[in-house]
C-alpha positions in Angstrom: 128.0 34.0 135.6 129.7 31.5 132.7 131.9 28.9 134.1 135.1 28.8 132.1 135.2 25.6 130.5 138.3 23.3 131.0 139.9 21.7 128.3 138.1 19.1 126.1 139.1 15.8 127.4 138.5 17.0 131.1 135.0 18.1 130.0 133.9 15.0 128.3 135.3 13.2 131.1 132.9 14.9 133.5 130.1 14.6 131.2 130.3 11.1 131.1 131.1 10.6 134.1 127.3 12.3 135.1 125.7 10.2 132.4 126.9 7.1 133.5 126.3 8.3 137.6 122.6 8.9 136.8 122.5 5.4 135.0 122.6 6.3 131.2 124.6 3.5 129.1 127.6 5.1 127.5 130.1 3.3 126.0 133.4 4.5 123.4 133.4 2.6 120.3 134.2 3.6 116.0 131.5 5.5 115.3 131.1 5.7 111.0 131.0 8.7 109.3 127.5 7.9 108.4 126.3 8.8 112.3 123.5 11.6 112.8 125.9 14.1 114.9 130.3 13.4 114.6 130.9 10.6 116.5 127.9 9.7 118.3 125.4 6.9 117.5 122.6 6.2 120.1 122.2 2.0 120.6 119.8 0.4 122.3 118.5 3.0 124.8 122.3 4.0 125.0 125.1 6.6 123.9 127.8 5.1 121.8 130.8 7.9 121.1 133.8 7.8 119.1 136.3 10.1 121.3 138.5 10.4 117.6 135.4 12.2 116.0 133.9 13.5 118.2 133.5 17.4 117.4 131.3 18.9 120.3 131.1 16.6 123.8 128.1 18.7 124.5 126.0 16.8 122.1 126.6 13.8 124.1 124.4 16.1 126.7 121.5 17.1 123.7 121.5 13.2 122.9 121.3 12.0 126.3 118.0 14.3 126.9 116.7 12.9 124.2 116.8 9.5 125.5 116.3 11.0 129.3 113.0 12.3 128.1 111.4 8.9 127.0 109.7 6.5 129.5 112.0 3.4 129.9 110.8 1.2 127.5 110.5 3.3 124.9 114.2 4.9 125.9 115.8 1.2 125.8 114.4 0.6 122.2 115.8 3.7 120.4 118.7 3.1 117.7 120.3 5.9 115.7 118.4 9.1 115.0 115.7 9.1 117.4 112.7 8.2 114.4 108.9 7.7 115.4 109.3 9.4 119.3 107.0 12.1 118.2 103.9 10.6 119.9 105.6 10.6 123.4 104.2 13.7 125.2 106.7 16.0 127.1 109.6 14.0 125.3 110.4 16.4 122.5 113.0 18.1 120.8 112.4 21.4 123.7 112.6 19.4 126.2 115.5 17.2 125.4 117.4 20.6 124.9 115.8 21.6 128.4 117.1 18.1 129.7 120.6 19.0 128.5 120.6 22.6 129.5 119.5 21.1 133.1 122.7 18.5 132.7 124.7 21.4 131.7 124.1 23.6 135.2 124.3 19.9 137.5 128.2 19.4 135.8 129.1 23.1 136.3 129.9 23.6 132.8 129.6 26.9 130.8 126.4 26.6 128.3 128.1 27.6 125.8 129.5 23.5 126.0 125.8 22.9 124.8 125.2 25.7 122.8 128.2 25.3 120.8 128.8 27.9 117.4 127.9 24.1 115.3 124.5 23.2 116.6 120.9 24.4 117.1 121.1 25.6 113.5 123.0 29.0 114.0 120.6 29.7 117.3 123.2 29.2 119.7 123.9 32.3 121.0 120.2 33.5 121.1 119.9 30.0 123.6 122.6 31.1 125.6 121.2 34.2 126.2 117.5 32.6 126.5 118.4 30.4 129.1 120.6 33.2 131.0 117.7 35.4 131.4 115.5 32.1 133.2 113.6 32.0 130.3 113.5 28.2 129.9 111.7 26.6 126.4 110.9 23.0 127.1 110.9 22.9 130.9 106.9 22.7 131.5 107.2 19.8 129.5 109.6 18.5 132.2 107.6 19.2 134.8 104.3 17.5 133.1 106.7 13.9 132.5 107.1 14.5 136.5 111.1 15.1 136.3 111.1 18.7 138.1 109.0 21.1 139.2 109.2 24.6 138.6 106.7 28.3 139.8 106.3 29.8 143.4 104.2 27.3 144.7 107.0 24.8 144.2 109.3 26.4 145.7 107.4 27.9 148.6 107.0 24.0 149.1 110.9 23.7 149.3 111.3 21.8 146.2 114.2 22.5 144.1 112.8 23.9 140.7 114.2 23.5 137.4 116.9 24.2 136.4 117.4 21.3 139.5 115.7 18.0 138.8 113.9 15.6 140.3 114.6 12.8 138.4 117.2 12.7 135.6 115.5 9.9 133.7 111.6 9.5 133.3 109.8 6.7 134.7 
């Protein structure tokens, strides 16, 4: 059942507000035309936006998986566009968006915030309706970096399995 999304401001508010409670830097600052996504740059292991240009406040969510995903020393040397993270296991492209997704369902926002019409290369819709059927791309990868668990046994166990998580940054 999709959460109707409030307006913008409220739900960038509550998205940083979760990034910032689970101990992700974020800080507002000019962000250049020149960034990877409208306004957003990624500094030292941290989330810079620019609330002027910022188009989508989900990808503050995509971007944050991204550094979520990598162990700590890794996460707190990353600058810009995320280059040379591909030897990293479990700390992908899936499952940042898997990260996000997770994010997305913790705030109580609609996916559709994350799976906005401008991202995932005209595949938003089909993610929508990929994760809405609990068919989740980039959550074993998750569960190998130890950040959630997922299957019967996990649950039979009485651990909360992913879409819940463990941990929201990787040790």
């Amino acid at each position: 059942m999709p959460i109707v999304p409030p307006d913008v401001a409220d739900v960038l508010d509550r998205i940083l507000a979760f990034l910032r409670g689970i101990g992700l830097p974020v800080r507002e600052a000019a962000v250049d035309d020149e960034a990877f996504l409208p306004g957003i740059r990624i500094e030292g292991g941290g989330l810079v936006f620019d609330r002027a240009r910022l188009r989508w406040p989900g990808d503050l969510l995509h971007e944050a998986g991204h550094l979520a995903v990598l162990p700590p020393a890794r996460r707190a040397a990353v600058s810009d566009d995320l280059p040379g993270h591909d030897d990293v296991p479990h700390a992908g492209e899936t499952e940042a968006t898997a990260w996000a997704y997770a994010a997305t369902v913790a705030i109580g926002l609609d996916p559709a915030v994350l799976f906005h019409e401008g991202g995932y290369h005209g595949k938003s819709a089909s993610l929508v309706m990929t994760y809405a059927m609990g068919v989740y791309p980039g959550a074993h990868g998750l569960v190998q970096a130890g950040m959630t668990a997922s299957g019967t046994t996990a649950a039979q166990r009485g651990e909360a399995t992913y879409p819940a998580m463990q941990k929201w940054l990787r040790e």
